[in-house]
MIDOSE-1310 file (N, C-alpha, C; in nm, 2 decimals, decimal comma, always signed):
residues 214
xxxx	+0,08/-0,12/+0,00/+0,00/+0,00/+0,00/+0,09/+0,12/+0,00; +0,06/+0,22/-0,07/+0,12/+0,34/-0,09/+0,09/+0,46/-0,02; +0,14/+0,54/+0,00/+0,11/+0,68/+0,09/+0,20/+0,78/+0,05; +0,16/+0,90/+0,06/+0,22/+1,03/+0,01/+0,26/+1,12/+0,16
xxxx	+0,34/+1,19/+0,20/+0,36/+1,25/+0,29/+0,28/+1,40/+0,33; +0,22/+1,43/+0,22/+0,16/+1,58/+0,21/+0,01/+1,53/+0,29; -0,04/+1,40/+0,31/-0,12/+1,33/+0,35/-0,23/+1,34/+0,31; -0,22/+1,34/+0,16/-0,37/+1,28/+0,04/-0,35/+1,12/+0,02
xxxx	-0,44/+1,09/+0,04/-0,43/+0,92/+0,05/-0,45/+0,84/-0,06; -0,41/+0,74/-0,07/-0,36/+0,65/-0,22/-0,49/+0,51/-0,15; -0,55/+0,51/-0,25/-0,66/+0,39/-0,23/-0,65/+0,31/-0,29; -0,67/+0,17/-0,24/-0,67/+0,02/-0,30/-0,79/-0,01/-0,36
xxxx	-0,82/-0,10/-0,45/-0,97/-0,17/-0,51/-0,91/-0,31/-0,49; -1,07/-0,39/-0,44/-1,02/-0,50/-0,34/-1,11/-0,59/-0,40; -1,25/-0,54/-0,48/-1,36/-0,65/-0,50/-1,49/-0,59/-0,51; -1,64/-0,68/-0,51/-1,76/-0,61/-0,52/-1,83/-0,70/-0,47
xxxx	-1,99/-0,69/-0,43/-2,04/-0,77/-0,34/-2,20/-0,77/-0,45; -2,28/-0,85/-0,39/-2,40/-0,85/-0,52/-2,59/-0,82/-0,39; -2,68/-0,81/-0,42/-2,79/-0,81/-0,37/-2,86/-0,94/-0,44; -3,04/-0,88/-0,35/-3,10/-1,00/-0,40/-3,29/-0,92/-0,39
xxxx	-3,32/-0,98/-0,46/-3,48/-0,84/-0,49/-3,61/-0,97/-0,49; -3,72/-0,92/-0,44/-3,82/-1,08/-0,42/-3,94/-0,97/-0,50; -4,05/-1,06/-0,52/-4,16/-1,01/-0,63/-4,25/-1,08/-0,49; -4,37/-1,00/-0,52/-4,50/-1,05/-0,44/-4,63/-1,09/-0,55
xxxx	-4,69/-1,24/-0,54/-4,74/-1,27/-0,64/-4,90/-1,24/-0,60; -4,95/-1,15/-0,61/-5,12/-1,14/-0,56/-5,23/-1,26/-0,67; -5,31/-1,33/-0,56/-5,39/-1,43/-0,66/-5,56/-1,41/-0,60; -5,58/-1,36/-0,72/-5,77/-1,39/-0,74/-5,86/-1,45/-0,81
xxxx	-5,97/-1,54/-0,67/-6,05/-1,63/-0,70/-6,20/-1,57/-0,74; -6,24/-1,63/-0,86/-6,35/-1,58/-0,85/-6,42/-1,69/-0,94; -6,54/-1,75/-0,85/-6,64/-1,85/-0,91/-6,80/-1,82/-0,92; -6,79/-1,79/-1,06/-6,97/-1,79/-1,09/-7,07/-1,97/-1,13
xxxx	-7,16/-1,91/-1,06/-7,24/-2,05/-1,05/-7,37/-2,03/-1,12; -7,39/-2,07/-1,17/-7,55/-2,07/-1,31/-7,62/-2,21/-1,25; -7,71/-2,26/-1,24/-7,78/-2,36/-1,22/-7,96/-2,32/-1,29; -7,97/-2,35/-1,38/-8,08/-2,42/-1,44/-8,17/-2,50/-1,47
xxxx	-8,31/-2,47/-1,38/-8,38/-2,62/-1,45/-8,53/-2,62/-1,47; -8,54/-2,70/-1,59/-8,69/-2,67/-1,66/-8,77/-2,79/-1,66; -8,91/-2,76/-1,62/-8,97/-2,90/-1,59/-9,08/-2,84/-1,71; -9,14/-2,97/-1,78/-9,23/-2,94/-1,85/-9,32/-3,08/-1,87
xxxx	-9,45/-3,05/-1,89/-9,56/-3,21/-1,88/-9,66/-3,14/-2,02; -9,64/-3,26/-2,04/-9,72/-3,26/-2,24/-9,89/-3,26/-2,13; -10,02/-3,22/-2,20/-10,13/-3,16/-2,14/-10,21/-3,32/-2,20; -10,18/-3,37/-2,34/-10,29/-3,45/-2,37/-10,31/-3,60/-2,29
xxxx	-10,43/-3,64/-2,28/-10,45/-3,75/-2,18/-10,36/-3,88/-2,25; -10,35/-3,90/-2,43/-10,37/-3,98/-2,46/-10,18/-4,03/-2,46; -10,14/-3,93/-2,39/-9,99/-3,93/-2,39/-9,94/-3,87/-2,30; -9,91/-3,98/-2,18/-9,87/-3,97/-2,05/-9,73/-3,95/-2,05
xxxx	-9,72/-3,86/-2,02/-9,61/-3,77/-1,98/-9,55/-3,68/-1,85; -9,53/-3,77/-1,74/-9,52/-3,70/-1,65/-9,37/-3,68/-1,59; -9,33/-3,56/-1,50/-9,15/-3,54/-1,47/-9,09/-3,44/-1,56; -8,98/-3,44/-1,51/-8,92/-3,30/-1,55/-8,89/-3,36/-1,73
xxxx	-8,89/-3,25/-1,78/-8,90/-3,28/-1,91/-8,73/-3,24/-1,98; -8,67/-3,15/-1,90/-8,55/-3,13/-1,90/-8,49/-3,06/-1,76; -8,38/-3,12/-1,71/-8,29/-3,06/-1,58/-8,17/-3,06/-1,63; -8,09/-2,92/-1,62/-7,94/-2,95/-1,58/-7,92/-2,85/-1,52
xxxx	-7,80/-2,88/-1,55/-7,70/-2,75/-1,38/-7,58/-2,75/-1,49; -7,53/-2,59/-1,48/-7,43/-2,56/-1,52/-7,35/-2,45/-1,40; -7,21/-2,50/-1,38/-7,16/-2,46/-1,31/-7,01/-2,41/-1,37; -6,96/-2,24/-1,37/-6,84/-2,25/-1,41/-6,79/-2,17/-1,36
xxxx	-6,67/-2,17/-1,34/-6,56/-2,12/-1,24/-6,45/-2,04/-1,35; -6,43/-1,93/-1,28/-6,25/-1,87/-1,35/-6,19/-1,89/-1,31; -6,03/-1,85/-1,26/-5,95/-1,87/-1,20/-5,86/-1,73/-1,25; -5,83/-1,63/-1,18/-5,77/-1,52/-1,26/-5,63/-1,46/-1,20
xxxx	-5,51/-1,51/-1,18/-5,39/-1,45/-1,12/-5,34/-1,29/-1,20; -5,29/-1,19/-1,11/-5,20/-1,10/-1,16/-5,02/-1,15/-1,21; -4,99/-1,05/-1,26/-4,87/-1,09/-1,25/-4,75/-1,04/-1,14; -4,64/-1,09/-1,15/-4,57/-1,07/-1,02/-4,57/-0,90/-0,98
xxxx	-4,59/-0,84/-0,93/-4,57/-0,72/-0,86/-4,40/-0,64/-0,89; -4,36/-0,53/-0,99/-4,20/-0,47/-1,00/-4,15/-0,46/-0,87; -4,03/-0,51/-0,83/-3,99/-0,42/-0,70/-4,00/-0,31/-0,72; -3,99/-0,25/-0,59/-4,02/-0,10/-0,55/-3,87/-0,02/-0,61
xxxx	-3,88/+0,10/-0,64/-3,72/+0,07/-0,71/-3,67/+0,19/-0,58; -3,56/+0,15/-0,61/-3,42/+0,17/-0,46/-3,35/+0,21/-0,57; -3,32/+0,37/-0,48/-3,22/+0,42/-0,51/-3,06/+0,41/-0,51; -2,98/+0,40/-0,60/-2,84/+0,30/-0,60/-2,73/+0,38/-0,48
xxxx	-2,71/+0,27/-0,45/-2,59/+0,32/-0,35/-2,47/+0,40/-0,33; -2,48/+0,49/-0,28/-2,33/+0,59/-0,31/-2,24/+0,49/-0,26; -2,10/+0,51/-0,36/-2,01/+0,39/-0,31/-1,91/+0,56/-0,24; -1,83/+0,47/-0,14/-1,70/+0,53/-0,12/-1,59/+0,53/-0,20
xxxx	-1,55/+0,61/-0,24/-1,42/+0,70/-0,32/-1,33/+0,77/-0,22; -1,22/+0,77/-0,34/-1,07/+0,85/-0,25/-1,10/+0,98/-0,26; -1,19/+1,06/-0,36/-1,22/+1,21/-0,34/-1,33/+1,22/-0,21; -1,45/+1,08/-0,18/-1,49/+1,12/-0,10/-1,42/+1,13/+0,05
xxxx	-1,30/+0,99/+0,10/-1,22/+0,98/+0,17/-1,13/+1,15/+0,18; -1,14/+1,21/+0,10/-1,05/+1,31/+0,09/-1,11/+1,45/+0,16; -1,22/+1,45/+0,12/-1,32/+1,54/+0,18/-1,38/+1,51/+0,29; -1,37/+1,39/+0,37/-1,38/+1,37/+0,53/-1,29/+1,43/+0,60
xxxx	-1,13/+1,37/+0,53/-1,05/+1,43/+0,60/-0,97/+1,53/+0,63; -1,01/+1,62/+0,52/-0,99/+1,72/+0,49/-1,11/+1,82/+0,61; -1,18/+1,78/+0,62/-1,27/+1,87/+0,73/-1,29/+1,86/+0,87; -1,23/+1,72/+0,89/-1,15/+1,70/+0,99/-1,03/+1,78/+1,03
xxxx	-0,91/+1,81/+0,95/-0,81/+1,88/+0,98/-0,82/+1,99/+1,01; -0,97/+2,07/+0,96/-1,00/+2,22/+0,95/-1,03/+2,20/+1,07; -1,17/+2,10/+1,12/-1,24/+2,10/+1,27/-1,09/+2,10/+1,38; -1,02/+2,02/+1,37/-0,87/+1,99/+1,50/-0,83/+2,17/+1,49
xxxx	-0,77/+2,18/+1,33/-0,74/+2,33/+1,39/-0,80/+2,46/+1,40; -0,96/+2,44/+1,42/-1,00/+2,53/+1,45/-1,07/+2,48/+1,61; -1,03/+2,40/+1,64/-1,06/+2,36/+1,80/-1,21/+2,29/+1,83; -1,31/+2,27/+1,69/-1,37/+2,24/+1,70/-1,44/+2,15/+1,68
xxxx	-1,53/+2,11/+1,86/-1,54/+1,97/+1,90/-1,67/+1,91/+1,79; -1,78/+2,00/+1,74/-1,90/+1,91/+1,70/-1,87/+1,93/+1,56; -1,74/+1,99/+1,50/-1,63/+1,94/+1,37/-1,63/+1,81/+1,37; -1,56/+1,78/+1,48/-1,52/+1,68/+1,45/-1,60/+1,57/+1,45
xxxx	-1,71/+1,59/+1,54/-1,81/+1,47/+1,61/-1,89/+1,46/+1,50; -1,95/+1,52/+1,41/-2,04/+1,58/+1,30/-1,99/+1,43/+1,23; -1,88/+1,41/+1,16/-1,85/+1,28/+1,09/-1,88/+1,17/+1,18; -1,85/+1,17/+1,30/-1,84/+1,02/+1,38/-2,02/+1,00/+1,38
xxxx	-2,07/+0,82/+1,41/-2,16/+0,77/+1,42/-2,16/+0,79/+1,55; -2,34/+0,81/+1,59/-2,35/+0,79/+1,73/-2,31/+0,65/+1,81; -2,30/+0,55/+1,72/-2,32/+0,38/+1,78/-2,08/+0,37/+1,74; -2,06/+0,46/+1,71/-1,89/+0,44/+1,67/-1,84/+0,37/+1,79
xxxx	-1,72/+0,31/+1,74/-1,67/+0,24/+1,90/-1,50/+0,33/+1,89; -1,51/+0,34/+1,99/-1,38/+0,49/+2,03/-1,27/+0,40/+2,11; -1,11/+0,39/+2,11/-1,05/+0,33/+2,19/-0,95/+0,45/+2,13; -0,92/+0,47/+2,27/-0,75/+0,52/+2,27/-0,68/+0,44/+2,41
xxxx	-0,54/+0,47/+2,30/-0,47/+0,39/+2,37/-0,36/+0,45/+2,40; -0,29/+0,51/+2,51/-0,25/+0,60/+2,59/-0,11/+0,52/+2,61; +0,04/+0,59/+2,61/+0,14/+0,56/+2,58/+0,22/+0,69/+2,66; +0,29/+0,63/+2,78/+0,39/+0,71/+2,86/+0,48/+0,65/+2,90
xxxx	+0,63/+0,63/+2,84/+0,71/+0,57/+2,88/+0,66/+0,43/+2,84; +0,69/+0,29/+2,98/+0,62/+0,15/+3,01/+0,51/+0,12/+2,99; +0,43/+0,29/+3,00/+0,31/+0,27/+3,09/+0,18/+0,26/+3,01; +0,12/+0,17/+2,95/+0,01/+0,15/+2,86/-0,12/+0,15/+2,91
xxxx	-0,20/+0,21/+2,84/-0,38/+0,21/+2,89/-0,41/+0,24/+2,78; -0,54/+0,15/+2,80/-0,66/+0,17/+2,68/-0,84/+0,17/+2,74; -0,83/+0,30/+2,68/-0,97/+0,36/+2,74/-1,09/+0,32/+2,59; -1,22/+0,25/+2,65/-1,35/+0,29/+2,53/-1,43/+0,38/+2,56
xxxx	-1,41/+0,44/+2,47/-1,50/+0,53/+2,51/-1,66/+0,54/+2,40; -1,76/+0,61/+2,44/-1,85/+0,68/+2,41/-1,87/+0,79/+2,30; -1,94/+0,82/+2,19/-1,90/+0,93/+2,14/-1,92/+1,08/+2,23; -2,04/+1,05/+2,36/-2,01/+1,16/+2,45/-1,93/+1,13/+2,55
xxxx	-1,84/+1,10/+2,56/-1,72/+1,08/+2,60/-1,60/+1,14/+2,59; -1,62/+1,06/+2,42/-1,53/+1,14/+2,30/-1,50/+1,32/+2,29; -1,64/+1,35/+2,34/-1,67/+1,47/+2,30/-1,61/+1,57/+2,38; -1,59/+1,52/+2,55/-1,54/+1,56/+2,62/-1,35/+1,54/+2,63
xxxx	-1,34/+1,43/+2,63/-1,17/+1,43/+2,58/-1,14/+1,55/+2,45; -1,21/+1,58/+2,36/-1,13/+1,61/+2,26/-1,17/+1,79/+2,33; -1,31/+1,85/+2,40/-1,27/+1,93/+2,46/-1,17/+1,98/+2,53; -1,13/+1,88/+2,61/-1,01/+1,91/+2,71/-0,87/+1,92/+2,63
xxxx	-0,87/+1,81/+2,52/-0,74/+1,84/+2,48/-0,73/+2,00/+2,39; -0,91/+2,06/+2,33/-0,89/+2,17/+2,24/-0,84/+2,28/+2,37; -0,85/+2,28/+2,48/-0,84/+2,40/+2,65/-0,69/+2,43/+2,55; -0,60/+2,36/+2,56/-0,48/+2,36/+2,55/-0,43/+2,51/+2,40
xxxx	-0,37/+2,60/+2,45/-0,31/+2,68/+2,33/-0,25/+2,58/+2,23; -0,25/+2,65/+2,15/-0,17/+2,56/+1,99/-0,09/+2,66/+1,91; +0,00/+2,60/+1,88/+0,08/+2,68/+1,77/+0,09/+2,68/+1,63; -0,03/+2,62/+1,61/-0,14/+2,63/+1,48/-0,01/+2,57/+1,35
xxxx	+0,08/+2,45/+1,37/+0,13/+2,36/+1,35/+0,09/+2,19/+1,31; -0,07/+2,24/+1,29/-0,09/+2,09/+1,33/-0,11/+2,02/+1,14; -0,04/+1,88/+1,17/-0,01/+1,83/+1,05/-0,07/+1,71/+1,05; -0,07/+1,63/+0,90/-0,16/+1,50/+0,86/-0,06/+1,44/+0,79
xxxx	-0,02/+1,28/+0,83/+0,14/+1,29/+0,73/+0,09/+1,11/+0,69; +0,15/+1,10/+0,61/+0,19/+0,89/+0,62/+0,00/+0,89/+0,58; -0,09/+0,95/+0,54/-0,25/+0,90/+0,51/-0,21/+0,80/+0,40; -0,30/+0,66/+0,45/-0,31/+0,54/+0,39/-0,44/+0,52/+0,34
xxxx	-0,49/+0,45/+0,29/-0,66/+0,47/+0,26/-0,66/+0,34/+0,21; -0,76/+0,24/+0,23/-0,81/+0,10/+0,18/-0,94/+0,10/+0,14; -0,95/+0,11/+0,03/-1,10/+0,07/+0,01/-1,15/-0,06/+0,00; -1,29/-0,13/+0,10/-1,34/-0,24/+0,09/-1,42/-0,27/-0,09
xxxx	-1,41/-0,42/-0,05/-1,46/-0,48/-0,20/-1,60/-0,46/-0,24; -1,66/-0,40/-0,14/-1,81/-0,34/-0,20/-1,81/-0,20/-0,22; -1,69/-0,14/-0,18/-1,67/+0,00/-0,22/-1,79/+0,08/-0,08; -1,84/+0,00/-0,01/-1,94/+0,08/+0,08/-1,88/+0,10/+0,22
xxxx	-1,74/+0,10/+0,24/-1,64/+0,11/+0,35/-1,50/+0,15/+0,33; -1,42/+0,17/+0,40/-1,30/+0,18/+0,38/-1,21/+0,20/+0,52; -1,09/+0,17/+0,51/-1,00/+0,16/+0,62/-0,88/+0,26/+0,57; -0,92/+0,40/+0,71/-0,80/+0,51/+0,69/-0,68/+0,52/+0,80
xxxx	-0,59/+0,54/+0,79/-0,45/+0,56/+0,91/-0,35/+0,65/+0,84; -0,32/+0,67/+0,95/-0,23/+0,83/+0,94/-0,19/+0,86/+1,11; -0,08/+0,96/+1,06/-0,02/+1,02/+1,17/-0,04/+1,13/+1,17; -0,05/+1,20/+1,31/-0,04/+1,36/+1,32/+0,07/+1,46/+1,42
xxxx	+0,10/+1,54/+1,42/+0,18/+1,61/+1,50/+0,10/+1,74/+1,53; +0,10/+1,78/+1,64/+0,06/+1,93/+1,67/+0,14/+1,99/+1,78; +0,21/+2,10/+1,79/+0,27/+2,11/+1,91/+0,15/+2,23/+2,00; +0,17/+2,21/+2,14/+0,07/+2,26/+2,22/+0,18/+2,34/+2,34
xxxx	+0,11/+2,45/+2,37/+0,16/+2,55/+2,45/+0,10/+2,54/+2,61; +0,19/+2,51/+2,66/+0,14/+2,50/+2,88/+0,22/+2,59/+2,93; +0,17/+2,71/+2,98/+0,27/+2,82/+3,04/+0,32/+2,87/+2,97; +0,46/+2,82/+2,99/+0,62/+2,90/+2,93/+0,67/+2,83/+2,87
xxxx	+0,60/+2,69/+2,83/+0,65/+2,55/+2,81/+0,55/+2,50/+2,64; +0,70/+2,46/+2,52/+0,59/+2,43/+2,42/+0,63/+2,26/+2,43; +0,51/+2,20/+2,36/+0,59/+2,05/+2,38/+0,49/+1,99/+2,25; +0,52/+1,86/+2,15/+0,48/+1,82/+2,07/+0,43/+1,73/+2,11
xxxx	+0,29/+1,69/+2,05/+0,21/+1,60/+2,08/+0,15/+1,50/+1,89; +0,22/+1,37/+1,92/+0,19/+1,30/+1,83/+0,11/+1,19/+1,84; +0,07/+1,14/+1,72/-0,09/+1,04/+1,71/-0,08/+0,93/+1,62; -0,11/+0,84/+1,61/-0,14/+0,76/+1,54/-0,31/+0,72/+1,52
xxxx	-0,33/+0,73/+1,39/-0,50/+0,74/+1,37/-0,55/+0,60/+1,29; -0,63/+0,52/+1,30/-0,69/+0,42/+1,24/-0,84/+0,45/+1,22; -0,89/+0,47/+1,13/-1,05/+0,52/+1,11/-1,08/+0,38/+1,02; -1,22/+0,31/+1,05/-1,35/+0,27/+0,97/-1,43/+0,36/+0,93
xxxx	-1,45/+0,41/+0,81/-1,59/+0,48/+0,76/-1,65/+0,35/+0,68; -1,82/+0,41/+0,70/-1,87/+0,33/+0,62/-1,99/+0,43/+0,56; -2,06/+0,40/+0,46/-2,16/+0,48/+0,40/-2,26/+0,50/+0,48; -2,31/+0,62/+0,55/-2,46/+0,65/+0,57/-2,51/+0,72/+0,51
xxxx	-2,59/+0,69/+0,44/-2,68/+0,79/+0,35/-2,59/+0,79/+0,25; -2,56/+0,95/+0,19/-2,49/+0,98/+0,11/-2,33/+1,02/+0,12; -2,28/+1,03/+0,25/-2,18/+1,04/+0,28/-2,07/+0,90/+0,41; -1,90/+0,89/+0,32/-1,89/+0,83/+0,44/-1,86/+0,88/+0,56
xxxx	-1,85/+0,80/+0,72/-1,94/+0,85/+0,82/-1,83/+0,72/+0,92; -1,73/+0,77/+0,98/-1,65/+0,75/+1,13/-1,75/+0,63/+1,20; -1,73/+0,48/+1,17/-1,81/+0,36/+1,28/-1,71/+0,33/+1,39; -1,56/+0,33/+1,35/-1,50/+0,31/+1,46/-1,37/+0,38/+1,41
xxxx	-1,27/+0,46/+1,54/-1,21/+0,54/+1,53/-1,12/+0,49/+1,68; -0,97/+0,46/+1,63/-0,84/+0,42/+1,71/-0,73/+0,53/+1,75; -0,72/+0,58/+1,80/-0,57/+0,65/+1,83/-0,46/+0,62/+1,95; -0,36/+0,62/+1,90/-0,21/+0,58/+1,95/-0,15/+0,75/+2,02
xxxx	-0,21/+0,79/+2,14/-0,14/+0,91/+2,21/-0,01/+0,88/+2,29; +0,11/+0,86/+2,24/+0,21/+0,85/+2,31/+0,30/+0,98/+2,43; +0,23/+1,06/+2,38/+0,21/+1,20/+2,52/+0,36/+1,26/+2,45; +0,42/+1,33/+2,55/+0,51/+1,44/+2,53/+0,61/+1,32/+2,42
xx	+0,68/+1,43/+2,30/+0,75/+1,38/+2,22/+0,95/+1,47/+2,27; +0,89/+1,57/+2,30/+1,03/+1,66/+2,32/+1,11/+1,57/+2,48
């Protein structure tokens, strides 16, 4: 897999996946019934003639089906593309550097599964979080001054074989100001998008915070 350093992402094609569509057959019965019958007696004595002179019964039935019902027609699926991959991440970068949290949260799913995993020295943790959770970590980290430095490098991009997902990673640097004190803060990013609606849309989202770099 390929990657560019300016961090526009280079996409793979992997395959395609197929559907399947059902017809509903509506059927109508419908039976008419005629029954007829004629009695008749000759009047002269000399010619005994008594009883029905003619009886029958006629009975007939239709039988009438429609034909199968069109599916209902469905609108075709927006697939995922590297311009559309491009334009997520691209407005992501604007949301981080402009500090803002419902930027960022705007792309994530409510149901997304959030893990960071937290890197100091030996010392490893990994938190799940919530997208309101989320919302609050990425507050606390925007409190922090910035020196409006912040970068997108190593973007990888995978597109799935139905084109309705994709797998993103990338690294970031931003350096952040405490006091008197600047110090760099770097990331490592793993994103799932998958299509909702018409746009792709953050289901689960990984980052590697290894804390101070200086």
């Amino acid at each position: 897999m390929a990657s560019q350093e300016d961090g526009r992402p280079i996409a793979e094609q992997l395959g395609s996946a197929g559907g399947a569509k059902t017809g509903v057959i509506a059927i109508g019965l419908g039976v008419l019934v005629a029954v007829a019958v004629g009695v008749g007696v000759a009047p002269r004595l000399k010619d005994l003639v008594t009883g029905p002179s003619s009886s029958s019964k006629t009975v007939s039935s239709s039988f009438s089906s429609s034909q199968p019902a069109p599916p209902p027609s469905v609108k075709p699926e927006t697939p995922v593309t590297t311009e559309s991959v491009e334009t997520l991440l691209a407005d992501l970068d604007q949301a981080v550097k402009r500090k803002d949290v419902e930027g960022v949260l705007r792309h994530i799913a409510p149901d997304a599964v959030i893990l960071i995993h937290m890197k100091q020295g030996t010392h490893h943790q990994t938190a799940l979080l919530s997208r309101e959770d989320y919302r609050k970590t990425l507050a606390a980290e925007f409190a922090f001054l910035s020196a409006d430095d912040f970068a997108r490098v190593n973007t990888k991009v995978l597109l799935a074989p139905d084109e309705r997902s994709a797998k993103i990673s990338f690294k970031t640097t931003e350096t952040l100001r405490q006091a008197e004190r600047e110090f760099t803060v770097e990331g490592e990013h793993t994103l799932l998008v998958t299509m909702r609606g018409d746009k792709p849309t953050i289901v689960s989202l990984e980052r590697d915070v290894p804390g101070d770099s200086t």
